[in-house]
C-alpha positions in Angstrom: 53.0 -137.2 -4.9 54.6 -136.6 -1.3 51.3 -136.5 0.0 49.8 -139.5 -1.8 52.9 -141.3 -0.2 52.3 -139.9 3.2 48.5 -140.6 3.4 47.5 -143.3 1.3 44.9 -143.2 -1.0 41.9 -143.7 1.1 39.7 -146.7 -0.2 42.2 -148.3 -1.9 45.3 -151.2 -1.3 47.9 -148.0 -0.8 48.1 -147.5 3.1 50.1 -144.1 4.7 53.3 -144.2 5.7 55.1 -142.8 8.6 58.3 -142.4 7.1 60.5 -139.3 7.9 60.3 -136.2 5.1 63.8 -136.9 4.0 62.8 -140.7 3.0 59.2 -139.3 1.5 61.0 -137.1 -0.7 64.0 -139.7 -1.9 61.0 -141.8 -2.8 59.4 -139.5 -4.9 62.8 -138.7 -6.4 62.9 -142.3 -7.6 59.4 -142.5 -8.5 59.1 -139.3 -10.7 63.1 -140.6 -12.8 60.8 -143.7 -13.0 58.3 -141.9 -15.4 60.2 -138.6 -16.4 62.0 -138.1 -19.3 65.4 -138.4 -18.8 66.0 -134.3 -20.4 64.6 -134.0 -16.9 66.2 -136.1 -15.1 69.8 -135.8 -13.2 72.0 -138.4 -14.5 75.5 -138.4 -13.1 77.4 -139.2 -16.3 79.6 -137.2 -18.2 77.9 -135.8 -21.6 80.6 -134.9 -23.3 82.4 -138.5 -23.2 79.3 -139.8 -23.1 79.5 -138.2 -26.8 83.0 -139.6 -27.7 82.2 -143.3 -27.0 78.7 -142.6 -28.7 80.7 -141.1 -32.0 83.7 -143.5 -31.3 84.5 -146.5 -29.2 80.5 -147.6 -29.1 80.0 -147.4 -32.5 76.2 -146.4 -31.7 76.6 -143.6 -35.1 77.2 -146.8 -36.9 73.5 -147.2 -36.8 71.8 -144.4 -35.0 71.4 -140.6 -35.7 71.8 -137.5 -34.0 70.6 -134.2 -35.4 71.6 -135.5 -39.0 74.9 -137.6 -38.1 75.0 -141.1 -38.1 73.7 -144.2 -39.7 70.1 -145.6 -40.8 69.6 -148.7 -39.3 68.5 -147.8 -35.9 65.9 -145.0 -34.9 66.9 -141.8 -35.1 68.1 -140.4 -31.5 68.2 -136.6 -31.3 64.9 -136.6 -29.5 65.8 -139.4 -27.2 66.3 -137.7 -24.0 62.7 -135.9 -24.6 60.9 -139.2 -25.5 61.9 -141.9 -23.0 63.1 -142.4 -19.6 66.6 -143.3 -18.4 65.0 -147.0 -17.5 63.8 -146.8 -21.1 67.5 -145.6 -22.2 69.3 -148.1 -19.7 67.4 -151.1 -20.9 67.8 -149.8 -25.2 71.6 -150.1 -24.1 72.0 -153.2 -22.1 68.8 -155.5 -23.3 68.7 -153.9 -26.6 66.6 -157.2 -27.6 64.3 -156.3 -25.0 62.0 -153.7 -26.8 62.9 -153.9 -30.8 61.7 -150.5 -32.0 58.4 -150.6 -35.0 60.2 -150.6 -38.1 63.8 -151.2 -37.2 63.7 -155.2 -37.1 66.2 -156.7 -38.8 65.9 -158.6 -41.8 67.5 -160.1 -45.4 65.5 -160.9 -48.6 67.3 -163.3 -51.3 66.4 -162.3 -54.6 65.2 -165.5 -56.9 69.2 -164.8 -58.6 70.4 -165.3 -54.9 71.5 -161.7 -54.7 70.9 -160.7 -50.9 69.4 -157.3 -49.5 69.5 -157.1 -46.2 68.9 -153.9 -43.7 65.8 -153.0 -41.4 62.2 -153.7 -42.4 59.8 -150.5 -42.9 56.9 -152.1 -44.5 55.8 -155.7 -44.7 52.9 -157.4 -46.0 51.7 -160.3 -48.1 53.1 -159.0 -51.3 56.1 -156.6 -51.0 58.6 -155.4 -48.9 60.4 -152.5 -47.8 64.2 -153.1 -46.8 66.2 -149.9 -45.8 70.0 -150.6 -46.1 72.9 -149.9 -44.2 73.2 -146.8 -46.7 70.2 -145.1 -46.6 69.0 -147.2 -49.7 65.0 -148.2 -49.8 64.5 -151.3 -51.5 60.9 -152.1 -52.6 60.5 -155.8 -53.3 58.0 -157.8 -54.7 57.8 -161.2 -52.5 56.7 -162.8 -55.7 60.6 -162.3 -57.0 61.9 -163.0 -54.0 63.5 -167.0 -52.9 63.4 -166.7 -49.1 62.7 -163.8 -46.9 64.5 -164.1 -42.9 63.7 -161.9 -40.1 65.9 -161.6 -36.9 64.6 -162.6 -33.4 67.3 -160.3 -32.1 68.2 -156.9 -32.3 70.7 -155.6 -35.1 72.0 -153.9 -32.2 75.2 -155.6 -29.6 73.7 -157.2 -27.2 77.4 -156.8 -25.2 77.5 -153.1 -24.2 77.1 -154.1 -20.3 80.8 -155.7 -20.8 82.4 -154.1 -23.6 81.9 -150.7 -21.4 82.5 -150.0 -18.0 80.0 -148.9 -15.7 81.4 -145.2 -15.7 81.3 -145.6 -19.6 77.8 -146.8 -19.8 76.4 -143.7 -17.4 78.1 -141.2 -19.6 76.2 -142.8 -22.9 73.4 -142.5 -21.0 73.8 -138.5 -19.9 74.9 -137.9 -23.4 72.0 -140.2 -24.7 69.4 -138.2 -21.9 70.5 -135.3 -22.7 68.9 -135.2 -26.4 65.8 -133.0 -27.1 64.8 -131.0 -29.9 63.4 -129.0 -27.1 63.3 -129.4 -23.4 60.2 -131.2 -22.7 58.7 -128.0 -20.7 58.8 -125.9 -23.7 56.5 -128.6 -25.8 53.6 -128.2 -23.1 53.5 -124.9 -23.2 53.3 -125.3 -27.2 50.5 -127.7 -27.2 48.7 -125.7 -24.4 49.1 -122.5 -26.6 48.1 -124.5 -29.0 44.8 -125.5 -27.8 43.4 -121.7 -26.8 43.5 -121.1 -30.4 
């Protein structure tokens, strides 16, 4: 990458650049924590805390799970830190409504007795649904029985994180948050590589 940055890519809109070594390599700092996973990348928060307001103040277990603690709602995140990037992370926290997860959209079915079911929808078609519930509950429902079935625009997540934390608060979510892999990200290439000389 430092030397695609330096010389340009010959034949194409991306012209070299004269900058000085130190710059060249800040950029591809920033352009590598753009597409690494975030178990790779440096984050300057504070895992630990970032653990107590994740468990506590945030109330993020409410919904999400980490190696088998927490809620149902939201997608699982023990893996999180493997599978996206900290812009990925950032954005999940701030803009939750940004990007809703497949399967996780909220939604609540009246039953034709006006009891209601509400929870996350897992499956959804012209003639049943699948509602998971805030306790781990699947509810398969025939939309025959059903009086009215209403999805939500929004996330089921807050959408005020960015002021109900502070800024020191939010980067230690995020370190706690980056920090999560089944296993570092290195170790699963050389799995599938091992994988493929069989």
């Amino acid at each position: 990458m430092f030397t695609t940055i330096r010389s340009g890519v010959p034949g194409t809109d991306m012209p070299p650049t004269n900058l000085p070594d130190d710059q060249t390599w800040r950029l591809v700092a920033f352009v590598r924590d753009l597409s690494a996973p975030a178990y790779e990348s440096k984050l300057s928060g504070d895992t630990d805390a970032g653990a107590t307001i994740f468990f506590g103040k945030g109330g993020c277990a409410g919904c999400h799970m980490i190696r088998g603690r927490g809620g149902f709602l939201g997608p699982d995140l023990t893996d999180a830190g493997a599978l996206h990037t900290v812009p990925q992370l950032r954005e999940a926290l701030l803009k939750p409504s940004a990007r809703i997860a497949d399967g996780y959209q909220g939604v609540t079915a009246t039953t034709a007795d006006g009891a209601k079911i509400s929870g996350v929808a897992r499956n959804n078609d012209d003639f049943s649904i699948q509602i998971l519930d805030t306790k781990g509950d699947l509810h398969l429902l025939s939309k025959a029985k059903l009086r009215d079935v209403v999805f939500q625009k929004n996330s089921l997540m807050p959408e005020d994180y960015g002021r109900r934390l502070t800024a020191e608060e939010i980067a230690n979510v995020l370190a706690f948050l980056g920090h999560q892999s089944v296993r570092p990200p290195g170790e699963r290439g050389m799995e599938s590589r091992s994988r493929g000389r069989r």
